[in-house]
Structures are given as structure tokens and as C-alpha cells.
C-alpha positions in Angstrom: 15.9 3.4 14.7 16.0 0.1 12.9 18.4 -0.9 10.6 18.2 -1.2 7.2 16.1 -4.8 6.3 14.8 -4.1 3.0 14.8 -6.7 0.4 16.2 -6.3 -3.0 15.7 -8.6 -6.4 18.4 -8.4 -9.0 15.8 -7.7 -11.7 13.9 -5.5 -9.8 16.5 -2.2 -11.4 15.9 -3.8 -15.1 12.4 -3.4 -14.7 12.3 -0.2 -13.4 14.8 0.4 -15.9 12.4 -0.7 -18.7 9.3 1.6 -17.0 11.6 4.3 -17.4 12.1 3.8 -20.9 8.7 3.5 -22.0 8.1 6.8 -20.1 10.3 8.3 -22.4 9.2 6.5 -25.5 6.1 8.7 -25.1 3.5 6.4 -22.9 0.3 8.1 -23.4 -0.4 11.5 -21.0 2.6 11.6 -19.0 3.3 14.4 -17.0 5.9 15.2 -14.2 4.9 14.2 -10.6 5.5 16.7 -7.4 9.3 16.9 -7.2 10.9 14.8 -4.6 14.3 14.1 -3.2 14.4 10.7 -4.3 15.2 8.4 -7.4 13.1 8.7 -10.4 9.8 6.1 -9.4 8.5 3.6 -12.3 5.6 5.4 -12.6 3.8 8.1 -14.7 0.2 9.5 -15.2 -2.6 8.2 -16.8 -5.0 8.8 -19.7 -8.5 6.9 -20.3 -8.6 2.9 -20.2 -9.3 1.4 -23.5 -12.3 -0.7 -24.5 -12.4 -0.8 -27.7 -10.8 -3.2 -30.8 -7.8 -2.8 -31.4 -9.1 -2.0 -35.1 -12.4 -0.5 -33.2 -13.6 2.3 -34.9 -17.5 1.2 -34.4 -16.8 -0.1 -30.7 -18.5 1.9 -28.2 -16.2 2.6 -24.6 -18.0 0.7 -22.0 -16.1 1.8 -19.0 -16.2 5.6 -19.2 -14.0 8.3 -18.4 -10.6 9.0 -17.5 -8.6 7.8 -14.2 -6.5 10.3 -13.0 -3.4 9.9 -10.8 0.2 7.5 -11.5 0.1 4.0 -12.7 2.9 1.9 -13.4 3.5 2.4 -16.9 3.9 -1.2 -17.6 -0.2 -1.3 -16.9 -0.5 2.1 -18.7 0.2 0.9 -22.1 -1.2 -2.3 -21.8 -4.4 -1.7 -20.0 -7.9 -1.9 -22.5 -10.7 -3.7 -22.5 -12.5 -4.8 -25.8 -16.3 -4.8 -26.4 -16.3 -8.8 -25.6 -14.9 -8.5 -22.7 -18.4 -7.5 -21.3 -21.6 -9.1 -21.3 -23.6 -9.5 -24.2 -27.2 -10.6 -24.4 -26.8 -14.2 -26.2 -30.6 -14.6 -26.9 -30.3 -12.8 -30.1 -27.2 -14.2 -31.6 -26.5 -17.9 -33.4 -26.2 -20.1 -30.4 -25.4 -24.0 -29.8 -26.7 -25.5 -26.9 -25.2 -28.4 -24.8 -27.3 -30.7 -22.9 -24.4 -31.5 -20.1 -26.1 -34.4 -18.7 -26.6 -36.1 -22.2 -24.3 -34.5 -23.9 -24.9 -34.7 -28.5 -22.7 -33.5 -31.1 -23.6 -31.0 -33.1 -21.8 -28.2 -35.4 -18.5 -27.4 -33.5 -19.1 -29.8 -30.8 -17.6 -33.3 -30.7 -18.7 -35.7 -27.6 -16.5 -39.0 -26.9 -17.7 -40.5 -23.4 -17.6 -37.6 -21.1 -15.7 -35.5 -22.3 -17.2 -32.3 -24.9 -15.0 -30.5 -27.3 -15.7 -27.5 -28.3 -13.5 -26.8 -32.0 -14.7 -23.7 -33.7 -15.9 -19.8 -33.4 -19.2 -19.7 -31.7 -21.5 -19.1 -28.4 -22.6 -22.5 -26.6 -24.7 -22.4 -24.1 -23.6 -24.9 -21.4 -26.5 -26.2 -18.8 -27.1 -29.6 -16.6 -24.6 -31.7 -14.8 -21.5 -33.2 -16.6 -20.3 -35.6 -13.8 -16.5 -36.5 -14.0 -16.0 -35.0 -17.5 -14.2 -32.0 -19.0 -15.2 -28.9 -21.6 -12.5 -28.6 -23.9 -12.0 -25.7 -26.2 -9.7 -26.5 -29.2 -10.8 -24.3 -31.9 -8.5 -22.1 -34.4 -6.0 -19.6 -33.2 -8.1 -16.5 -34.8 -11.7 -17.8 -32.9 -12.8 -16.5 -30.4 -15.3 -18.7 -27.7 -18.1 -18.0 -26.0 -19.6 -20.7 -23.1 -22.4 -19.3 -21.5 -23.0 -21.4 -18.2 -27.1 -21.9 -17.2 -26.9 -23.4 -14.1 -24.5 -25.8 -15.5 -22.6 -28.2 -12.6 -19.3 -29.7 -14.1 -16.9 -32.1 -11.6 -13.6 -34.0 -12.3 -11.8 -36.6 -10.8 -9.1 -37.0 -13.3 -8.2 -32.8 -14.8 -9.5 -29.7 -15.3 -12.8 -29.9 -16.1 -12.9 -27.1 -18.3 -9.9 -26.6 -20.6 -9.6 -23.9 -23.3 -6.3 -25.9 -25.3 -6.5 -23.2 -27.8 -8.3 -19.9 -29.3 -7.7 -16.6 -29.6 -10.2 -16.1 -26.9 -12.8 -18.0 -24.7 -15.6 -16.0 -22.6 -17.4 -17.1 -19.8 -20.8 -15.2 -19.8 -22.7 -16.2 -16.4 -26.0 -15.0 -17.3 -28.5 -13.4 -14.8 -30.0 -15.3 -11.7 -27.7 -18.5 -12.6 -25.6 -20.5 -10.5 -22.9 -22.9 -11.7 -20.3 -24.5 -10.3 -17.0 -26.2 -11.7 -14.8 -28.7 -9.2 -11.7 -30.0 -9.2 -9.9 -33.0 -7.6 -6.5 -33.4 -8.9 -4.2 -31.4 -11.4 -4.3 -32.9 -15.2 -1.6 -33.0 -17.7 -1.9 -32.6 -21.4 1.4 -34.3 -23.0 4.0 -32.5 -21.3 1.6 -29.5 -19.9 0.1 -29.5 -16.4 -3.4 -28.0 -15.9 -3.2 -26.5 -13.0 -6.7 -25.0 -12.3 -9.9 -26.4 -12.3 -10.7 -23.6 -15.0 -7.8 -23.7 -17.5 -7.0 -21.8 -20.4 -4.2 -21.4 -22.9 -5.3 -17.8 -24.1 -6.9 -14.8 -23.2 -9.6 -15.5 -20.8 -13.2 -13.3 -19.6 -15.6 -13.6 -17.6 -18.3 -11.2 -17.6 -22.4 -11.2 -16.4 -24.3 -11.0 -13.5 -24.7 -15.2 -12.5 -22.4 -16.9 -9.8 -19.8 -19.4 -10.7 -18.1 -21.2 -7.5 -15.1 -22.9 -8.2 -14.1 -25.1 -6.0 -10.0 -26.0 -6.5 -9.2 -28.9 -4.5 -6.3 -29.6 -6.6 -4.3 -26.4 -7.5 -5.1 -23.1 -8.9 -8.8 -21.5 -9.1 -9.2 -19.9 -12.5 -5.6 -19.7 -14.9 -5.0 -18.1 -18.0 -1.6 -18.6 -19.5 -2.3 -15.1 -21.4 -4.6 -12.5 -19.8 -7.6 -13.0 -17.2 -10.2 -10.6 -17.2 -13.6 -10.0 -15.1 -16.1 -7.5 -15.9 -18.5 -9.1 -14.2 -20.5 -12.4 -12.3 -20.2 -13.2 -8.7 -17.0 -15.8 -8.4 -17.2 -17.8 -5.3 -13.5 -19.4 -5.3 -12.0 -22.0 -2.6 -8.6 -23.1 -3.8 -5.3 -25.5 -2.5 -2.9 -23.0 -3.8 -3.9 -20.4 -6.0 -7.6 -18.3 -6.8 -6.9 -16.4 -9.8 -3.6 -16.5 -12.1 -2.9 -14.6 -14.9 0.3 -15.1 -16.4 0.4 -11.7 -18.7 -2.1 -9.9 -16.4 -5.2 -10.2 -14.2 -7.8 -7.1 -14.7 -10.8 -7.0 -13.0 -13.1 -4.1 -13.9 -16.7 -5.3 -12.2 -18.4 -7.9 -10.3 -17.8 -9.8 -7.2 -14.9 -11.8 -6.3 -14.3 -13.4 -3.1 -11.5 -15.9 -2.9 -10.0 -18.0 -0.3 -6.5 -19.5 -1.2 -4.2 -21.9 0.8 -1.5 -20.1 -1.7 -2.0 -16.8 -3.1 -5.2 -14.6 -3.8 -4.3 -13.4 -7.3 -1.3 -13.6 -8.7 0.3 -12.8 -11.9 3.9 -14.4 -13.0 5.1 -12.9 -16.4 8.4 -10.7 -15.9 8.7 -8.8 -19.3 8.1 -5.2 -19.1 4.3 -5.3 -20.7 3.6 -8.4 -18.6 2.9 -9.6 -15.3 0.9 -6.7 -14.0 -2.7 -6.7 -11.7 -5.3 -4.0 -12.4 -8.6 -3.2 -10.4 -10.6 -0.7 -11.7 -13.8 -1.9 -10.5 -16.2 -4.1 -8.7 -15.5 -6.0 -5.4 -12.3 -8.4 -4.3 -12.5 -10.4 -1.0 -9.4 -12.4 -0.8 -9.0 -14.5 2.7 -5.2 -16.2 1.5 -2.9 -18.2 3.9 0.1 -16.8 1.4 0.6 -13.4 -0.2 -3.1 -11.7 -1.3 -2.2 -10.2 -4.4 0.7 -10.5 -6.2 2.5 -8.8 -9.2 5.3 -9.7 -11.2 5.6 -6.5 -12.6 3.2 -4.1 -11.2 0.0 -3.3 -9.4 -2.9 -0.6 -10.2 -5.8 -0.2 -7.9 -8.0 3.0 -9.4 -11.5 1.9 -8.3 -13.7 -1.1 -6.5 -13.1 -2.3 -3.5 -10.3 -4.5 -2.4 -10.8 -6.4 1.1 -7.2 -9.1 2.1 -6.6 -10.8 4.8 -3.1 -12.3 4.2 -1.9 -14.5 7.0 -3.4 -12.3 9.5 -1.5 -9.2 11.1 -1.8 -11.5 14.8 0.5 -13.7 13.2 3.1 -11.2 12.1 6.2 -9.7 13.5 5.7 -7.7 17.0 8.5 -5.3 17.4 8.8 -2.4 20.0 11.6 -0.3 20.3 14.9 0.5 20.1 16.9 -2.7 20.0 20.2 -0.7 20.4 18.6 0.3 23.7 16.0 -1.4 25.7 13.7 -2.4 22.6 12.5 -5.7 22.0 12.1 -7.6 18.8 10.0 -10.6 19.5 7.7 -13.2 17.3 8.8 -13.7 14.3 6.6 -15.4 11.6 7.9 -18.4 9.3 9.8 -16.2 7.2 9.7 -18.9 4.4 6.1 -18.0 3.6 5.4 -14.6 2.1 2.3 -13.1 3.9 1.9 -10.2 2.1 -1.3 -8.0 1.3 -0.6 -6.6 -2.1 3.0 -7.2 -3.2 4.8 -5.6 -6.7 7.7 -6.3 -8.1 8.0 -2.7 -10.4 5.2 -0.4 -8.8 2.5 -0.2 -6.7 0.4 2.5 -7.5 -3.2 3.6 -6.0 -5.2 5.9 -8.1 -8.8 5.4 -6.6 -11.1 2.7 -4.9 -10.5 1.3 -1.0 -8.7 -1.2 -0.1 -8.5 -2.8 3.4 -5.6 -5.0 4.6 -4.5 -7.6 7.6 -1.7 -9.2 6.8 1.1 -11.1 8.7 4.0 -8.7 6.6 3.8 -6.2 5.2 0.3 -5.2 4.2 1.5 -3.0 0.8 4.9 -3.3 -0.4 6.8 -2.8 -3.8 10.5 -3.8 -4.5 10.8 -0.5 -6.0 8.6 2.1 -5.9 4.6 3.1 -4.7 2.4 6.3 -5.4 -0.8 6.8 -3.4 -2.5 9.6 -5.3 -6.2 8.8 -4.2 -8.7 6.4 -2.3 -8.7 4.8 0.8 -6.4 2.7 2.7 -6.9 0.8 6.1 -4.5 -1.6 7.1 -2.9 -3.8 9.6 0.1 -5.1 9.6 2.1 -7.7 12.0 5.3 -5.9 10.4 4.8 -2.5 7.6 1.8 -1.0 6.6 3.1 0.4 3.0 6.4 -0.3 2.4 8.7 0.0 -0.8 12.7 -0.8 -0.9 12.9 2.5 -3.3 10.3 5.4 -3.3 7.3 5.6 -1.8 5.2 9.2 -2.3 2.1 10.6 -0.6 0.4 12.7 -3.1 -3.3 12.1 -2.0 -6.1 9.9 -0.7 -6.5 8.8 2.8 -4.4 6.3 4.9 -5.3 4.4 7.7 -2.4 2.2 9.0 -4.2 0.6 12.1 -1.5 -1.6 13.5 1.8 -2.6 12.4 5.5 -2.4 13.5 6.7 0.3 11.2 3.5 1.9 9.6 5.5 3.6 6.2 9.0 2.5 5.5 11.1 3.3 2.1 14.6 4.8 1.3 13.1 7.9 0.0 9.7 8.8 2.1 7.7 11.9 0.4 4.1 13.2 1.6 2.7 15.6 -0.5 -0.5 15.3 0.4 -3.2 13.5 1.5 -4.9 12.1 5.4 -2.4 9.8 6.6 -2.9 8.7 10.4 -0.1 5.7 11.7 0.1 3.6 14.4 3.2 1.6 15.1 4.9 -0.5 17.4 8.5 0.7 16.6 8.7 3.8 14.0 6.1 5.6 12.5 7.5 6.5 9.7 11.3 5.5 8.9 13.7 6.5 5.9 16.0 3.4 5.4 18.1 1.2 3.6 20.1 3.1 0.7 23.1 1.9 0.1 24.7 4.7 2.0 22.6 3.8 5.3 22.6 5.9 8.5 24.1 5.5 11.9 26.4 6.7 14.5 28.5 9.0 13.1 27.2 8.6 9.5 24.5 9.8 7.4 22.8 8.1 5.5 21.6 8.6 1.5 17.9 8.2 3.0 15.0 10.9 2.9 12.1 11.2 5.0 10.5 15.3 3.4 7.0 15.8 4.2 5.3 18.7 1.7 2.0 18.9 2.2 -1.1 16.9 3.4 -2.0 15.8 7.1 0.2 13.7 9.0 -0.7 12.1 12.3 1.7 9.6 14.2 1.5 7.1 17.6 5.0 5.6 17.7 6.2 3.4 20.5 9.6 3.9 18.5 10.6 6.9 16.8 7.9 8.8 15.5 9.8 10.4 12.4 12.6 8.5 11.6 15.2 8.9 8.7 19.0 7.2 8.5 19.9 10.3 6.3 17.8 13.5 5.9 14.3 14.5 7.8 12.9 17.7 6.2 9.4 19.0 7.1 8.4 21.9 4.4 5.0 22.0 4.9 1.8 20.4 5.7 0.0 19.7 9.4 2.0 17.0 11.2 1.3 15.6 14.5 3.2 13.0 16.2 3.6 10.9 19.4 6.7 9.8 20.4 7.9 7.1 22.8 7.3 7.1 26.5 10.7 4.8 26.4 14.2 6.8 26.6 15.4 5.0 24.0 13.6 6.3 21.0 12.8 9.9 19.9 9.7 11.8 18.4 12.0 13.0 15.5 15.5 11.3 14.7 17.6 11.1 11.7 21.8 10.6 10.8 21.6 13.4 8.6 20.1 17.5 9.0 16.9 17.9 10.4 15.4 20.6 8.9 12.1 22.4 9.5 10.8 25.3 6.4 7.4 25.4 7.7 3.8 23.7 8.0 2.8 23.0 11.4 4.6 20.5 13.6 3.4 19.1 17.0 5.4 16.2 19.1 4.7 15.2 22.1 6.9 12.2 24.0 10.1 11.4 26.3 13.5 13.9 26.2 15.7 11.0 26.4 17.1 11.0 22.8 15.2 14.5 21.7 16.4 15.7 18.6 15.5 19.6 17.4 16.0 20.4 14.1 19.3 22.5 13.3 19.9 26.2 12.9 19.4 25.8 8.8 16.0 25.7 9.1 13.8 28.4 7.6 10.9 28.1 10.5 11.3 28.7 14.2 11.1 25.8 16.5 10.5 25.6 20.0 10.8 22.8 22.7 9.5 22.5 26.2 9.9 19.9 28.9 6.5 19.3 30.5 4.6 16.5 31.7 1.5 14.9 30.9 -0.5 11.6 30.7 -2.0 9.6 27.9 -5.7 11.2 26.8 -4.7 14.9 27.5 -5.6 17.8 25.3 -2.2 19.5 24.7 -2.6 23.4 23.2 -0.1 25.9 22.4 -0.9 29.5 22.7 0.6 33.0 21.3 1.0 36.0 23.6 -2.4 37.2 22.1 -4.2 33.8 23.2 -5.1 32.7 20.3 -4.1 29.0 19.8 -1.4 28.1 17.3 -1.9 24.1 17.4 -3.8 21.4 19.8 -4.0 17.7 19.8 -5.1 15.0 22.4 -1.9 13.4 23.3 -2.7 8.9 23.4 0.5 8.6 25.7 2.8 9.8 28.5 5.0 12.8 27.4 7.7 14.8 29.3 8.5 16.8 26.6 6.7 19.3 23.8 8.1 20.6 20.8 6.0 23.1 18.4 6.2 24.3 14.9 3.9 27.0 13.2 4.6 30.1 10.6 3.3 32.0 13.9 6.5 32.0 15.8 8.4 35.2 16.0 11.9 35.4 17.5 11.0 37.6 20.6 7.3 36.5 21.5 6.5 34.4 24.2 4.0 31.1 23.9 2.8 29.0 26.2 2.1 25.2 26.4 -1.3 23.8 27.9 -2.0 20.6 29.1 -6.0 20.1 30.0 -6.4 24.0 30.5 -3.6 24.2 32.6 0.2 26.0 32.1 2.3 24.0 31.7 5.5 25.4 30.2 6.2 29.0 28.2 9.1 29.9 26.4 10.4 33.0 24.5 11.4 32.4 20.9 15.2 32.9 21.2 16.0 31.9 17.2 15.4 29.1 14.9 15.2 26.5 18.0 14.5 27.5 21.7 14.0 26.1 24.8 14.5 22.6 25.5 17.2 21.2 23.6 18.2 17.7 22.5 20.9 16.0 20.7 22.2 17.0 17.4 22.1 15.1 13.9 25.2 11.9 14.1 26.2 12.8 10.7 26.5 16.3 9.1 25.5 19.3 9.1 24.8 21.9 11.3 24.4 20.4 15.0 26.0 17.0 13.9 27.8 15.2 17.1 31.5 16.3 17.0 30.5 19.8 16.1 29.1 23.2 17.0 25.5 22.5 17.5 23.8 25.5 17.6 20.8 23.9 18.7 22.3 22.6 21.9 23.2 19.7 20.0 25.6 16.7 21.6 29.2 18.7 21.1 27.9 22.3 20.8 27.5 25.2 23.3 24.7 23.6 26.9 21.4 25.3 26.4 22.4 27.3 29.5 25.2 28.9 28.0 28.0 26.4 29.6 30.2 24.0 27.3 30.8 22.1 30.2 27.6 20.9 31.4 28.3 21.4 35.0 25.6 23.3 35.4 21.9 21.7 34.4 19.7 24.1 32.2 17.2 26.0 34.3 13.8 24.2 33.3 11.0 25.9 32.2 8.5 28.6 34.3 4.8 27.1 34.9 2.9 24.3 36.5 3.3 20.9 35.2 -0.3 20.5 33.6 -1.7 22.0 30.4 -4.5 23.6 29.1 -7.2 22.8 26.3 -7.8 25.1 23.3 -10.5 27.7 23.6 -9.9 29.9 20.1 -9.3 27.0 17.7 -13.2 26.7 16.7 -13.4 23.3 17.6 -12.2 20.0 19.5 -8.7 19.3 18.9 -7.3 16.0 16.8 -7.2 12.7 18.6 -3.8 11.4 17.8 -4.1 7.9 16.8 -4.0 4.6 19.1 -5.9 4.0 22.8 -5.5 6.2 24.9 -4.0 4.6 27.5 -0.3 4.5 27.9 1.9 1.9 26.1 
């Protein structure tokens, strides 16, 4: 078990205060999400994005149906797209063009040297090469801008070399089978203002259509908009010194192509009022390769569609923990904490709806300061320390979950599955419930939750497998885990009642610190010491021979403990390992067999106390109080046998298969 390292923000409560709030207020198509044990999350459900005017009546929706699933409600009320926002074909409208490499005035365009200003409503269509010289837009606050780039090629030595000073909105239509680029080579001021992308704008920003635009950032920032940034479409070939895309209100991205590599972060977003600050992909395709965090979120994140692809520092690079550093665990390499390598990062919520998204990343490869929801999609990810991590809430509801390496694969104070494919691999724990203020240890539970409800849980742990610093409650849902070989660490632990109501449960690892659930449970429990090596098929078996539960074990175990609806006080099952008996026990009561150590801090089989279970304190499993005599192990050979009734070849738990 690892103590509580969680970090906190002191305005991370207000804004989950202020999601709240707006929840209430009547955000559009909330509903209540499966109950949990935890605080109330910043998030609700959604209804259909937006595209229309705000006074739209003729627009047409261009993005289609609903998305269904939580979203921060931050992004819920503020996420539409308008008709402009997309590409428009600019052959049949009223349009200026601007000869770049001999740049003339003309109505709305004023030219002094090399520099072109753009100062009223319009479409221009920019093409040629505008060497060391800047596009300015400084039209009226009501205009809106359109520059459409044909193969245009603009460089600066001196600024940005395009500018939008002021409109209500410039658009960047890249039109099909056309190539510009925009370059950068130091960061401009105007008066007191520093332009700090090679793209700049003042106002709402879009970029839509099917061309490429590389931006090449040797200064600063990519592409910034001091109000909203939003792609619907293009291919955006990005190399930046700090930053690839900046939106201070909020970066959406609906379609196209994005790929991104940052010396600072991928995307970011800086705004921290409630309707502010917030990243949404709905849409297209993100590559970000960023030496800082990939994307990150003032407020909140929303990922309902696309794909997302970061690499965030790398997960090589990251923390390597294994263990139980109260025991004979080691904490090792550490990575310059001063950098934040994060994948996707939130300050509010982190919410996936939809879409895939695939992480490395030095730290954590998902993390919120409050709370996450994973209701759909799919998620790969390594991580040199969490895979999905959140200081509040983090719930399961759907989608599938792939966390390939990290230290602790899900961490949060209040851990909920309710659904969904989640497989984990970890270096320390699998999954672990910490850091409430009221946190877990000897003697003490903690305020922390760890409930699983539903879904498909699958866990290689070289620490704990299931591991909570308050409650552990199982209710439901298929949940394999591997434990540690080590002594030190358990395949379930928790400071509070371990509890198991039903689904089916199947552990495998060492007896050293083996905990059983206690005698409040509302499912019968049994646990067997039996041996067997990493890559064996372990299968339990009722009296009648037909198989209750089966999984290829990827370590050493010495011990087995089972779950199912299946066991009845009074029948006998039997453990295999490869075909082969290796262990059978007689359901006794809610726990039987091989017993471990109670729960440290209340409750039935707490240290200190009765434990019914054969808990530290309580009655020896062999009847004695004293322990002077050692309980009788279990009949049968010491291999196991492979299912034969189960239809099918059993789960491969995740990791090698070779022992760790």
C-alpha cells in the first residue's frame, strides 16, 4: 500500500463547486449517474452539440447526432459549433485576392513594405510567398474574417507573421490539395502585448478544409487564440519551442488532422472561469509527441470521438516503483518532478464519452484534480507512474481500458467500476483507493472507497492487486486479479471492511499479507494455499464438475482465493492448476479455507478484534486462539488443472508470462 501522494489546487473545490451549480441551474439533459460511494463528481450527461447561430434558425447542424455519456458541464453548456466554423466553398462568394509576393491594396487591404492589413468583413484569398512580413487582421469588432491560404508561404524574422489584432472572428479555410506554411523566428510584441505564436489571434479563431498548413514555431507557441480555437478540419503539421495549440477560453477540435510536436505542451487551454478553459475532441485525428504535459485543461477535458495519440515525456522516463516500501519494496527513478509529463491533464473533469485515445507518458498518463468518468471508447496507455488517476472520483461506467505499463494503473479517493473491459498492469498496485483526508493505515481506516459494480476487471500487480486505505467492496461484475509473488503485498488489502456481495472474483498470488473479506459479506468466499508458476491455467470446479471460474495465472502464486454466486455452504470445490488437483475445500460459511489477516481498521475481522475470518486477533483457522498449533493445509497435489466445461480457453491475465 502506498501512501497518500495526491496533489490538491486550492481552486480546484471552487470549480467543482461552480460545475455543481450549473448542474443544478438546469444544464441541458442531465440525468443521475450509477450511484457511488463517493463525493458528487463535476460531471453530468449530455445532449446534442450545437452548430448552429446563436440566432440560427436557417443554419443547418453540420455535425449530427447526439453524444451520449458524462461531460464536464463546464464544456456542456459551452460546446457549439456555428455554420462558419466549417468549410465553405469560396468560389461562389465576393472574394479579394492577395498576390503575397507583390503584395497591392485593394478594398479592405492596406500594404506598407511587407507587411498586409487586412481591416474589414470579407474572404481574401492569400497565395505566393510573403518573405519576412506579417498578415494582420484589424477589422471591426462585429466582422468576421475569412483568409483562405492557396499554397501561400509566409516567414518572419521579427513577429507573428500572421496576426488577427482584432474581429469578431478570423477563419482559416485551407482549401483542397494546398499546402501552406507559416514560420516563426522570434516572439513579437504589440505595445504592451506579446505575440506568442507564429499564428496569433485576439478572437475567436477556425480552421476548417481539407489543405495542409505546417506551422513551424521556432519562437513560442504554434497556433493561439486569446478567445476560442477551433478545427473542423485541414491537416496541421505543427513543430513548436513551447506550445502547439492554445486556446485561452477553449480548444475544440471536431475534424481533420493534427499532429503536433511541442518542446512545451500539446494543447493547452489557460482560462479558469467556470465556462472557460476547457478542451473538446469530438472528432478527427490528434498526434501530439510533447516533451511537457500533452493536453492540458484549465477547467476541463471531453474526449467523445476521433482519435487521440500522446506521447508525453515518455513512460521510460517516468517513475519505476515496485512494492511495498513499508516492506521490501523499492521506489526508484524518479523524473524531474519540476516538469509536468502528463498525457491529458484536467483541472475540473476529465470525462471520455467516445473515440480512442492512446497514451505514453512519463506521469501520469490521464489524471484530473477532481474527478474522471469513462463511459465509452478506448483507452491504451503507459505510464512511468498512473495510468488514470483523479485526486477525487474516478468512475468506470463503460468503454474499454488498456493500462499497459505504469506504477499504479487507477488511483483516486473514491474508485467505482460499473462497467466496462478494464485490464491493468502495474508495478506497485493495481488499483488503489487513496488520499482522503481521513487516509488509511495501521490501525486506521481510511475515508477511501475502492466498489467494483459491474464490468470486467483484470489485474497484474507486483503490489497489491486491489488496494483501498478505507473500504474494498466487490458487488458485482467478473474480476480477476494477480497478486504479488513478494510477501509484502497482498492480492486484496484495505484499512477498512472488505466486503464481497457477489460477481465473480478470482486472485491468485503470495499468503504473506492475505486478506479475506469479513463475515458481513453477502457471497461466500473461499481460499486455498496452492502452488503454481507463472503461464498456468488455474480452474475452479463444483462437486458436479462443471467449472465456476478459470484464468491463466502471468506469475508465481502460493495461494487461491475464489468468489462465484455458485458457492453453497456445505459443497465441496476443487482448485486446478494445468489439469491437475491442486487444493479442495468445503464451503464452511461466508469465508473458508485459507485465512489471512483481517481489515486494520473496523469492522468485522479488524486487528484487535474477533475476526471471524481468521483475521490477525480472532479465533486460528484451526480452531486454536493461540496459534500453537499450525492449520492443517489443504488435501491434494500441488498442481492444477485446466477447464474442460467452460466452452472455451480461459482469460490470459495481463502482463508476460514469466515471473516478476
Amino acid at each position: 500500500m502506498k501512501p497518500n501522494r495526491l496533489s490538491t489546487k486550492k481552486h480546484t473545490l471552487c470549480f467543482a463547486v461552480i460545475l455543481s451549480a450549473l448542474i443544478l441551474a438546469g444544464c441541458a439533459s442531465t440525468q443521475s449517474t450509477t450511484s457511488s460511494t463517493s463525493a458528487s463528481s463535476a460531471s453530468s450527461t449530455v445532449s446534442t452539440v450545437s452548430t448552429s447561430e446563436e440566432s440560427g434558425a436557417d443554419e443547418t447542424d453540420s455535425t449530427g447526432g447526439a453524444m451520449n455519456g458524462t461531460i464536464g458541464s463546464v464544456i456542456e453548456a459551452n460546446l457549439s459549433f456555428k455554420n462558419k466554423d466549417f468549410y465553405i466553398d469560396y468560389s461562389m462568394e465576393d472574394t479579394v485576392k492577395i498576390d503575397l509576393s507583390a503584395p497591392k491594396e485593394a478594398d479592405g487591404v492596406k500594404v506598407s513594405g511587407s507587411t498586409v492589413t487586412i481591416t474589414k468583413a470579407g474572404t481574401y484569398v492569400l497565395s505566393g510567398t510573403l518573405t519576412d512580413g506579417q498578415v494582420i487582421i484589424d477589422a471591426g469588432d462585429e466582422d468576421d474574417v475569412r483568409l483562405v491560404l492557396e499554397n501561400a508561404n509566409i516567414t518572419c524574422t521579427t513577429t507573428a507573421p500572421i496576426y488577427a489584432k482584432n474581429a469578431d472572428k478570423v477563419i482559416i479555410s485551407l482549401p483542397e490539395n494546398t499546402e501552406s506554411t507559416v514560420t516563426d523566428t522570434v516572439t513579437g510584441t504589440d505595445g504592451n502585448d506579446a505575440l506568442t505564436a507564429a499564428i496569433f489571434a485576439k478572437c475567436d479563431l477556425s480552421v476548417n478544409g481539407t489543405g495542409t498548413l505546417n506551422v513551424n514555431a521556432n519562437a513560442n507557441d504554434g497556433i493561439t487564440s486569446e478567445d476560442k480555437l477551433k478545427i473542423t478540419g485541414g491537416v496541421l503539421n505543427i513543430t513548436s519551442a513551447d506550445d502547439g495549440l492554445v486556446g485561452k477560453d477553449a480548444v475544440l477540435i471536431k475534424d481533420g488532422t493534427v499532429h503536433i510536436t511541442a518542446s512545451g505542451n500539446g494543447i493547452k487551454s489557460t482560462k479558469s472561469e467556470a465556462d472557460k478553459g476547457y478542451v473538446y475532441i469530438g472528432g478527427g485525428t490528434v498526434n501530439i509527441t510533447a516533451e511537457q504535459d500533452g493536453i492540458q485543461a484549465e477547467t476541463s477535458v471531453l474526449i467523445s470521438a476521433g482519435e487521440v495519440n500522446v506521447t508525453a515525456g515518455g513512460s521510460a522516463n517516468g517513475e519505476q516503483k515496485t512494492g511495498n516500501a513499508m516492506f521490501d519494496g523499492a521506489q526508484s527513478t524518479t523524473t524531474d518532478e519540476t516538469l509536468s509529463t502528463k498525457g491529458i491533464k484536467a483541472e475540473a473533469a476529465l470525462d471520455i464519452t467516445g473515440g480512442t485515445v492512446t497514451v505514453d507518458s512519463a506521469d501520469d498518463s490521464l489524471h484530473s484534480n477532481d474527478s474522471m468518468t469513462v463511459s465509452g471508447g478506448g483507452i491504451t496507455v503507459k505510464s512511468g507512474d498512473d495510468g488514470l488517476h483523479a485526486d477525487n472520483t474516478l468512475t468506470i461506467e463503460d468503454g474499454t481500458i488498456v493500462v499497459e505499463e505504469s506504477c499504479e494503473g487507477l488511483e483516486a479517493i473514491d474508485l467505482i467500476i460499473n462497467g466496462g473491459a478494464i485490464d491493468v498492469t502495474a508495478s506497485d498496485d493495481g488499483l488503489n483507493a487513496a488520499g482522503s483526508a481521513v487516509d488509511g493505515g495501521f490501525g486506521t481506516a481510511g475515508a477511501d472507497t475502492l466498489t467494483v459494480n459491474g464490468g470486467t476487471l483484470t489485474v497484474n500487480a507486483s503490489g497489491d492487486g486491489l488496494d483501498s486505505n478505507g473500504a474494498l467492496t466487490i458487488n458485482g461484475g467478473t474480476v480477476y486479479v494477480s497478486g504479488p509473488t513478494g510477501d509484502g503485498n497482498g492480492t486484496f488489502d484495505c484499512d477498512g471492511v472488505f466486503t464481497i456481495n457477489g460477481g465473480v472474483v478470482l486472485g491468485t498470488g503470495s499468503s504473506g499479507m492475505l486478506k479475506t473479506p469479513t463475515t458481513g459479506s453477502k457471497q461466500n468466499t473461499i481460499s486455498v494455499s496452492c502452488t503454481g508458476s507463472a503461464g498456468d491455467t488455474v480452474e475452479v470446479k463444483g462437486a458436479d464438475g462443471n467449472t465456476l471460474v478459470s484464468a491463466v495465472a502471468p506469475k508465481n502464486f502460493t495461494n487461491v482465493t475464489f468468489s462465484t454466486p455458485d458457492i453453497t455452504e456445505g459443497e465441496t470445490y476443487t482448485v486446478y492448476v494445468n489439469g491437475t488437483e491442486a487444493a479442495s475445500e468445503t464451503c464452511s460459511g461466508v469465508v473458508s479455507g485459507a485465512t489471512g489477516m483481517g481489515s486494520f481498521g473496523g469492522g468485522p475481522g479488524n486487528m484487535g478484534g474477533q475476526a471471524p475470518n481468521g483475521g490477525m486477533g480472532g479465533q486460528m483457522p484451526n480452531g486454536n486462539s493461540d496459534g500453537t498449533t499450525p492449520p492443517e493445509m489443504p488435501s491434494g497435489d500441488s498442481g492444477i488443472t485446466p477447464p474442460n466445461g467452460n466452452g472455451g480457453t480461459p482469460p490470459q491475465m495481463p502482463g508476460n508470462t514469466s515471473d516478476t
